[in-house]
N, C-alpha and C positions, 0 to 999 in steps of 0.2 A: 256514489256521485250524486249531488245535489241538482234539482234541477234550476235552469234561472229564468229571470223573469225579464226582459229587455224595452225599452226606450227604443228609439228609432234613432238616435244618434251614433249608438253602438254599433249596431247593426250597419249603416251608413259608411262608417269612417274606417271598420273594418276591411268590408266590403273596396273602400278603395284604395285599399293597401294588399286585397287579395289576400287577406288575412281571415274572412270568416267563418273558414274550416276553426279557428282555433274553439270555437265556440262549442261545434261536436265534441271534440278531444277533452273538453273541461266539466261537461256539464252533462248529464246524463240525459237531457231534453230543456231548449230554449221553449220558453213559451212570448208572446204575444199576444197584443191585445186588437181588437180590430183599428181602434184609430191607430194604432201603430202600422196595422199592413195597411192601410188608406193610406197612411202618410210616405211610405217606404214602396210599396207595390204601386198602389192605386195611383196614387198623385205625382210618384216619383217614377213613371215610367219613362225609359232611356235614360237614367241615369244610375250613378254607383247604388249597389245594391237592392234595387229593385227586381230582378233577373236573379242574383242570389240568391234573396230571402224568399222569393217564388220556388226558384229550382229546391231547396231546402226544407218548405212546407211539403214540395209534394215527393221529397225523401221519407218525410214523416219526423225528421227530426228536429222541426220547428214547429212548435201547434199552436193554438189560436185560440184565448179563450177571455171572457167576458167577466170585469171583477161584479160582484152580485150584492155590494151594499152599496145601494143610489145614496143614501146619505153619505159618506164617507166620500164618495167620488163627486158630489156637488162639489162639498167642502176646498177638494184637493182641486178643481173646475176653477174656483174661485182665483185662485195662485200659479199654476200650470197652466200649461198647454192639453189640450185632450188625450196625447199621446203616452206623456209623462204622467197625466194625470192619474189615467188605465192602469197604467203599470207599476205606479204605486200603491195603488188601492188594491189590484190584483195579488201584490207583494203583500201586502198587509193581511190580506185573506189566507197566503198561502206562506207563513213563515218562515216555512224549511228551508223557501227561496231563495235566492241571492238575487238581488235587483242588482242591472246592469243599466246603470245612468252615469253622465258625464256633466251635466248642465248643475250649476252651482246652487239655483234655487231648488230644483230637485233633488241633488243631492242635502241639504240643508233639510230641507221638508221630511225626506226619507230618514235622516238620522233623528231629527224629532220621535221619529216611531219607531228608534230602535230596531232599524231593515239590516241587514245584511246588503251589504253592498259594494260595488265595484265598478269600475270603469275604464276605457279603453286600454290607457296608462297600465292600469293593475294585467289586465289580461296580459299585455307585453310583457311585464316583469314574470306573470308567471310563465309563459312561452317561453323568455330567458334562462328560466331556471330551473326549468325544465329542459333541455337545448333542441326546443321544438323551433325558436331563429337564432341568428349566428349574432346578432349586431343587434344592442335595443336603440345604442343610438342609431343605425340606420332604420330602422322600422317609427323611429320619432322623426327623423327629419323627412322621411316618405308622407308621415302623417300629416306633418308643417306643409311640405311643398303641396304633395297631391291632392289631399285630401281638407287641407284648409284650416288643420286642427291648429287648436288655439292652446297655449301651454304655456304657464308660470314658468320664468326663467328658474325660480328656484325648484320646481317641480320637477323640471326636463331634469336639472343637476341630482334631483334628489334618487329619482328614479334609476340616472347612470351608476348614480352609490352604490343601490340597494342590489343591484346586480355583478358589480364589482367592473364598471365598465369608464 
């Protein structure tokens, strides 16, 4: 199992699907960067996944680490958020990774560099196909309703495809 490298939007919209666990089950350790726990923990306290991504750090199966080329993270600063930013840089450092982003300049930025990567959507299909959930379309319109996710009508359809749903 690979391990991944997460965005705080991930983490987030899982979390409000009560889907987080899927993240243990897939990846042999999430990692994090700290503006992600500031954005998710620190800033996001009482809300989805803040309490999560706590209780999960101090499982031990969420850890917490620091990408270590300032230039490369300037650069990624320039175009990103700090969160996204971390966590692409961190990806790029560590490539066995799999980055787990969903924001479309992120994801953009991150295929430029040849990441490995994934996003809420993907994690669902492979939960599907795996029959770790019973319904993608109900875990997509949980996402829509509860959690406020944002999704390509061709996307939602494509995803129902790929699952056979």
């Amino acid at each position: 199992m690979a391990p991944a490298i997460s965005d705080s939007s991930v983490l987030i919209h899982l979390s409000k699907i009560g889907r987080l666990e899927l993240l243990r089950e897939f990846f042999s350790n999430v990692i994090i960067t700290p503006a992600v726990w500031k954005e998710v923990v620190d800033e996001g306290k009482g809300r989805h996944g803040a309490h999560e991504v706590e209780k999960a750090y101090h499982e031990g199966w969420i850890k917490i680490a620091q990408p270590e080329n300032k230039d490369i993270l300037r650069l990624l600063k320039k175009e990103l958020d700090n969160g996204e930013a971390e966590a692409i840089a961190l990806a790029i450092e560590n490539n066995s990774a799999i980055l787990l982003v969903d924001e479309t300049n992120g994801r953009k930025i991150a295929r430029s560099f040849d990441l490995k990567m994934t996003g809420v959507i993907g994690i669902l299909i492979r939960a599907k196909t795996e029959n770790k959930i019973d319904s993608m379309r109900n875990e997509m319109e949980k996402l829509i309703r509860e959690g406020g996710f944002r999704i390509s009508n061709d996307l939602y359809k494509k995803a129902l495809k790929v699952v056979g749903e």
